[in-house]
VOZARO-272371 format. One record per residue (C-alpha): x, y, z. Coordinates in pm, whole numbers, plus 50000, padded with zeros to 5 digits. Example, Ala and Ser with C-alpha at 12.3 -4.5 7.8 and 13.67 -1.06 7.14 Angstrom:
BEGIN
512304955050780;513674989450714;
//
This chain:
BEGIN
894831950741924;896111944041554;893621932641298;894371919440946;894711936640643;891901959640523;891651939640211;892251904840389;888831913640641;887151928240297;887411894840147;886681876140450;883301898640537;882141901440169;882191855640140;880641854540482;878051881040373;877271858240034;876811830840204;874581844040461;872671858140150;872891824539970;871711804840244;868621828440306;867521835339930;868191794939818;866451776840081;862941763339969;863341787839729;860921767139428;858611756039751;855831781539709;853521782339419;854251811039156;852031837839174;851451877639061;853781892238811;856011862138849;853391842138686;853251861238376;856981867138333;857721825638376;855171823238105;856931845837917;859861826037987;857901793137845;856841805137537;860331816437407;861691782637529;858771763137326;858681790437035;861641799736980;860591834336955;863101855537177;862451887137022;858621894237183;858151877237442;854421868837562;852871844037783;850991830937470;852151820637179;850431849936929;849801871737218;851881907037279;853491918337605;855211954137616;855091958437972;858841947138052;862261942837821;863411904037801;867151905937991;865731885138236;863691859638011;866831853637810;868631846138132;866121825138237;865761806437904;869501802137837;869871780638171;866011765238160;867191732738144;869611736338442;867101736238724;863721719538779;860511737438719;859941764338995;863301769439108;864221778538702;862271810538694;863431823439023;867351812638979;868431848038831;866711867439072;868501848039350;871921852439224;871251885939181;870301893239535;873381875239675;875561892139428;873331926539542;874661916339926;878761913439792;879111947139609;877251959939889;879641947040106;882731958639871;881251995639803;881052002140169;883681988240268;886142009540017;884292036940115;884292035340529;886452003640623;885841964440640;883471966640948;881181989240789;880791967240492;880291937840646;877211955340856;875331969040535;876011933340352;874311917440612;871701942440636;870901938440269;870951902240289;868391898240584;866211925940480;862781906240472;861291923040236;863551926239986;863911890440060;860381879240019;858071906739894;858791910039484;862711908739576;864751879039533;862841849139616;860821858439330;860621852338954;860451892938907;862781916438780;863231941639132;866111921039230;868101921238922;867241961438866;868781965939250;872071947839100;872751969038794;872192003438956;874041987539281;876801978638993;876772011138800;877192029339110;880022010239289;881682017338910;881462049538959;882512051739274;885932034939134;885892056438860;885982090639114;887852079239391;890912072539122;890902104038990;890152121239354;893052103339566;895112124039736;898342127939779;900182112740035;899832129440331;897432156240231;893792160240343;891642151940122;888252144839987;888482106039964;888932099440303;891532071040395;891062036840319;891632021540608;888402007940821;887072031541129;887672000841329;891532004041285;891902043841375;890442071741560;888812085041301;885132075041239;882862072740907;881532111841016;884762128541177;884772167741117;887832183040977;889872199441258;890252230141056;890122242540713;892822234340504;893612239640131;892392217639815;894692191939767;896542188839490;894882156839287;896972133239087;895152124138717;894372090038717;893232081038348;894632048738306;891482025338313;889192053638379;887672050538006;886862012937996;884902019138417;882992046438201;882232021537959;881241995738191;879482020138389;877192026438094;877061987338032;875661982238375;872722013838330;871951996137954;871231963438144;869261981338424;866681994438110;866841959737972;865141948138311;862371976838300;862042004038069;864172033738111;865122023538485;868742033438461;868142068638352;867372079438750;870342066138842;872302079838559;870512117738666;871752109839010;875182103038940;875362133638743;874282156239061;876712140939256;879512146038983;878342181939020;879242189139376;883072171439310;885682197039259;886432221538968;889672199338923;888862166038634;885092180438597;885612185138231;887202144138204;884032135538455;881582151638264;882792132637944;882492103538113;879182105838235;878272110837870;880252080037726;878032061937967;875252075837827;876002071137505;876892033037597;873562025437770;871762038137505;873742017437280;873311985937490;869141995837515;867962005037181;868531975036963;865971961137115;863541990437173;864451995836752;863171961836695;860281961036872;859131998936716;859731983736414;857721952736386;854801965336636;854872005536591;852972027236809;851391998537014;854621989837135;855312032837249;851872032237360;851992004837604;855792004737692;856182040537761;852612055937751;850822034337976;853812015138147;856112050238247;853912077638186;850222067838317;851862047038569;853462080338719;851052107238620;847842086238743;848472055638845;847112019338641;846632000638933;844412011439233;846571987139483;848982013639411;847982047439467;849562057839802;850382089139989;852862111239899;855032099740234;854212062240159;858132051640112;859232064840455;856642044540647;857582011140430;861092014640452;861172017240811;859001984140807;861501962340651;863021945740872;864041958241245;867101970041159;865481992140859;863212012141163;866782031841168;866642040840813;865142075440825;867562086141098;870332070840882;869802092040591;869772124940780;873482111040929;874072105640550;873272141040468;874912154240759;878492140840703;878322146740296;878942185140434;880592179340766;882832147640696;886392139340589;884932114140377;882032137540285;882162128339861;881312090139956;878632101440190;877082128439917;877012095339692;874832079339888;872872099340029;872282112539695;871982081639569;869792067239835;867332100639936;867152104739532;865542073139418;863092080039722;862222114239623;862022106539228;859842075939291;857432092039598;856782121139277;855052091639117;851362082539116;851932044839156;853982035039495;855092004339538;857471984839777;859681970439546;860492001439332;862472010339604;864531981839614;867761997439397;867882021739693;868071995239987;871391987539902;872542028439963;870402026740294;872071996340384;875412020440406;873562045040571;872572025740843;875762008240863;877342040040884;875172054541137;876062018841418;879532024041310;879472058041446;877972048741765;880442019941816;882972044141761;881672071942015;881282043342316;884792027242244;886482064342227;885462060542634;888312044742651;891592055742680;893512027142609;893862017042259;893651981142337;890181982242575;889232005242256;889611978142020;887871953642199;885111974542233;884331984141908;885181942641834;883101937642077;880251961341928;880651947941560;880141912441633;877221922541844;875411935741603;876391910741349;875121883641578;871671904241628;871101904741294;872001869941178;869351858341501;867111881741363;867131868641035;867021828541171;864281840241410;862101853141109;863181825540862;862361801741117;858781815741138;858101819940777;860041785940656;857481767440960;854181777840779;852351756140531;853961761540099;851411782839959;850131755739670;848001763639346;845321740339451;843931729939111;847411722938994;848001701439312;844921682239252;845591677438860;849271666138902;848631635939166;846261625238845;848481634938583;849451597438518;846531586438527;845451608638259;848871608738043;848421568038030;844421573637967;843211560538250;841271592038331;840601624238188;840831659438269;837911680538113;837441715038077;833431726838090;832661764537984;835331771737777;835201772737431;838011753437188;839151715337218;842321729337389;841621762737550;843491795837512;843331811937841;845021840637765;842361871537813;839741847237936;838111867438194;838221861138573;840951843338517;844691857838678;847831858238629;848881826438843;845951809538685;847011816638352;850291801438429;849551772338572;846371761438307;849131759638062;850221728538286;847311711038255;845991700137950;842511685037894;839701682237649;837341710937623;833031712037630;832111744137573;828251742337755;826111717937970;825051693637689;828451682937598;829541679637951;826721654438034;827841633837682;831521636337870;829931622038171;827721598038041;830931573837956;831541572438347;834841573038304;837341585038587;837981623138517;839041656838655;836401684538594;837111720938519;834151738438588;834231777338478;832121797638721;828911808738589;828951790038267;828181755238335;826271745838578;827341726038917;824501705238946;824421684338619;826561660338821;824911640739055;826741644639398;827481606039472;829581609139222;832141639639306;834691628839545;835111656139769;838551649239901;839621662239548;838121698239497;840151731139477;838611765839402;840281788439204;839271830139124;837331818238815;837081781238803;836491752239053;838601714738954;836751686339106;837161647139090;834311624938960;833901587438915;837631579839037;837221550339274;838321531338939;841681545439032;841951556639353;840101520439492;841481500139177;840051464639173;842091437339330;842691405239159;843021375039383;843131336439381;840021319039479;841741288039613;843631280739919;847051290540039;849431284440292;851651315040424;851501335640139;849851340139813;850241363339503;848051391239404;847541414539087;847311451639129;846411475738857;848171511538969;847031543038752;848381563739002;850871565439334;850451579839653;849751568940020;847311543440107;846091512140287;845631476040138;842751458740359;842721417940364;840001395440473;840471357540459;839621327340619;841441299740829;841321263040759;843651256441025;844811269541382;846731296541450;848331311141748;847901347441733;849571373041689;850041369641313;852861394941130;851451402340764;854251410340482;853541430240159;856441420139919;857591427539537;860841411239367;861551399539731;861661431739916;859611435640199;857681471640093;855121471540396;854231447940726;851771452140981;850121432841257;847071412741174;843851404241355;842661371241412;839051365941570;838471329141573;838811314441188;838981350541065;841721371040978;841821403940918;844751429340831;845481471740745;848661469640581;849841513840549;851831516240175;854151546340065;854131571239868;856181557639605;855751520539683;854781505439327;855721518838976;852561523338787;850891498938597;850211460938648;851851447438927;852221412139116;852631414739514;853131385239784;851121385940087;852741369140348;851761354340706;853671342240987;852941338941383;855021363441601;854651337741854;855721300941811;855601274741501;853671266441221;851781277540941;848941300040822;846471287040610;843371294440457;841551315640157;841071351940067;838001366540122;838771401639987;841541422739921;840781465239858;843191486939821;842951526039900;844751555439777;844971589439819;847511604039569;847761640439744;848881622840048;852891627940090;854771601640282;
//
């Protein structure tokens, strides 16, 4: 059967690929809260955009943070403005997981055909835990590391497979560039005898500035985390080592223009920051950040078994169980191939970041995540294999064809299911919320207009720093800086605070003020969240979540106009009483309107000269402040009027209740 162009099915696998990878990383991608190392990195990205201060960045204005270099700040702060809060500190990290799933797509395919890219771009881009744990629905930098080395290598495979093409008609070590789908050959076919080296053609036009841009790509990479493109710079150079004799010296000098370029993209900053903060800056950066990290470990979360990366890799995702068996395939054909110098770059590639990082004290999931993309290929390489082993079966080229179509959309179906099945399932369980940040913004109106307050007990300072407060995390840290109240530092000046019985949000820290100086009538316990260190609960508010009513005293006659004082918006009831000074023929319809729009109706109750009515409100029903609604009555049934006076008229609302 005849397929398109290599190129043509490139292009059209490497846009279906993105979009898969778009649609999986974008969606609900600011719903959860932001939490762990996100947390202190987005505050990181605040305090430039407030400061100013792009140099240092630190989650507190006078406060130092060494741990990571600022690429990904500055990216973050450059666009802040661009996207709503949330989504603006996870943005970057997104794109660079769906541009992680293209070159994926485009390195294997130039290395083993169209087919086998667009299997290891999909396999990247429904790997769940690159997804979801640390990867690229996160604020952290894992996502954009896996990029840049993904980037640097894909370079370098340009950069080789120029100066290794054959010429036409001779064996050769780059393989033909044609997709295993489209020949007889497959990603892993043996030689059918020895032959001579080929004679290589020298390909230097362009080959300088891909060195260049190679060493670009590893600069970023330690821009992102310190030192992070040096492993993949080491690996490179291994592989460059088992190429042939012929262009070593040009390869070689290559490697080290890279070098020379990363370092040159790298140190300005690393210069800077020796400069203004000396050997605090060594000490924490590379001291306690590379060199404890690896040679003890800083976090005890961390400390794992030397063979702790083949048991999480193979836990992925279901297609990832084949990923040890994959890289042995890998390291088979990089001796036993015709396209053995793209498999001995990734397998070295791929088995190298494993084995450097498993030498480490510290494990972690997501430091693997620059190899994922090289495993992707593996595994891709390993189905394409065994689609091409079933289809040879056949004998005729076109029940061949079909079979290994046949086998390729197969799997691609399996694994787009897979990834629906397990979206489905994680997108159907509740958003993971910061409670106390939940409960402060349905009041944060209320408490911008002065209405109510929001007071902090047990800390120390009119407006708290809660940067190195103890008990406190990173998440909290992050989201305190959102809400902003007036501090009592111990129990005497809380009970002064609560003595004005005003409507207020209380921060309580844990173990420094004491619970029970409030009397318990007076907490409303539909509005308490714990946190780690502190608990946030709601005292005197019936002043705004019951405001008072104001009402006519006289008589009216099918409606009548009311006054309602709104501090704050959210879901709710409005209960009305009156009685009748005439008859009525039940059942009556009761209308809540505003600037003639009907906003609410509901059947009303009428027990002899008594009527009664539960009218439900919206969300966002009624701007805040004062505002004038109509109550309307009519019969459902038949003519006339309804008459009478209001008895009462309460209104209820619950500002954490969505529509």
């Amino acid at each position: 059967m005849t397929l398109a162009r290599p190129w043509i099915r490139t292009l059209a696998y490497t846009l279906i690929v993105m979009s898969a990878a778009a649609t999986a990383i974008f969606s609900g991608l600011s719903a959860d809260r932001i939490w762990g190392d996100e947390a202190v990195y987005a505050s990181c990205v605040d305090t430039i955009h407030e400061t100013g201060q792009w140099l240092s960045p630190a989650p507190f204005p006078g406060a130092h943070y060494f741990q990571k270099p600022p690429l990904q700040m500055w990216l973050s702060v450059a666009t802040y403005r661009f996207f709503p809060d949330v989504m603006r500190y996870r943005v970057w990290p997104a794109a660079f997981g769906v541009m992680s799933a293209g070159i994926v797509c485009l390195l294997a395919a130039s290395m083993f055909g169209p087919e086998v890219g667009l299997l290891a771009g999909l396999l990247l881009a429904t790997n769940n835990r690159f997804l979801f744990e640390h990867g690229a629905r996160a604020g952290t930098f894992d996502s954009g590391l896996t990029f840049f080395t993904l980037l640097a290598t894909a370079i370098y495979w340009r950069v080789i497979r120029r100066r290794l093409t054959p010429l036409p008609g001779t064996p050769g070590e780059g393989g033909d560039e044609g997709s295993v789908t489209s020949s007889n050959q497959s990603p892993i076919a043996a030689e059918p005898s020895p032959s001579p080296l080929p004679e290589y053609r020298k390909r230097n036009k362009g080959t300088l500035l891909g060195w260049i841009v190679l060493g670009v790509a590893v600069g970023l990479a330690g821009l992102l985390k310190p030192l992070a493109g040096l492993p993949l710079l080491l690996l490179l150079a291994l592989h460059a080592i088992t190429l042939p004799r012929i262009g070593a010296r040009r390869r070689w000098i290559g490697l080290v223009v890279a070098l020379i370029v990363s370092i040159f993209v790298t140190i300005p900053w690393f210069a800077v920051q020796a400069f203004r903060f000396g050997g605090e800056f060594w000490h924490e950066i590379v001291g306690r950040n590379i060199v404890d990290r690896a040679t003890i470990g800083i976090d005890p979360r961390h400390l794992h078994e030397a063979l702790y990366y083949g048991r999480v890799i193979s836990r992925a995702t279901t297609a990832f169980a084949l990923a040890l068996p994959a890289m042995l395939f890998a390291v088979i054909a990089s001796f036993g191939s015709t396209r053995r110098v793209a498999w001995r770059l990734i397998a070295i590639v791929g088995v190298g970041w494993i084995v450097v990082f498993s030498l480490s004290q510290s494990k972690a999931s997501h430091y693997l995540y620059p190899a994922f993309p090289a495993i992707s290929i593996c595994i891709a390489g390993l189905l394409a294999w065994t689609i091409d082993r079933i289809a040879g079966a056949w004998k005729n080229e076109e029940y061949r064809g079909r079979a290994k179509l046949a086998g390729y959309g197969g799997l691609t179906a399996a694994m787009v299911l897979n990834a629906v099945w397990f979206g489905a399932s994680r997108f159907s369980q509740p958003e993971k919320q910061y409670e106390p940040y939940e409960v402060y913004r349905a009041f944060e109106p209320a408490i911008r207009s002065g209405s109510a307050k929001f007071v902090i007990a047990g800390y120390s300072g009119d407006t708290p720093i809660w940067y190195g407060r103890a008990g406190l995390e990173a998440t909290d840290l992050f989201y305190l800086r959102r809400m902003p109240g007036v501090g009592v530092a111990d129990d005497a000046a809380l009970k002064v605070a609560l003595d004005q019985h005003m409507p207020m949000l209380l921060m309580l820290a844990r173990g420094v003020v004491s619970p029970a100086i409030i009397e318990p009538k007076r907490i409303d316990r539909r509005f308490i969240a714990e946190a780690p260190g502190y608990t946030v609960c709601g005292v005197d508010l019936d002043a705004i979540t019951k405001p008072r009513v104001e009402f006519p005293t006289g008589k009216f006659v099918d409606s009548i106009t009311v006054n309602v004082p709104l501090a704050i918006q959210g879901r709710g009831e409005l209960t009305i009483g009156a009685t009748l000074t005439g008859p009525v023929e039940p059942p009556v319809l009761c209308k809540v309107v505003i600037d003639g729009k009907v906003l609410s109706e509901s059947s009303a109750v009428v027990t002899g000269n008594t009527l009664s009515a539960e009218v439900p409100i919206g969300r966002d029903w009624l701007p805040i402040g004062q505002r004038q609604l109509e109550l309307r009555w009519r019969p459902l049934q038949g003519v006339g009027h309804v008459s009478g006076k209001l008895d009462s008229v309460e209104l209820s609302i619950d500002p954490r209740q969505p529509d």
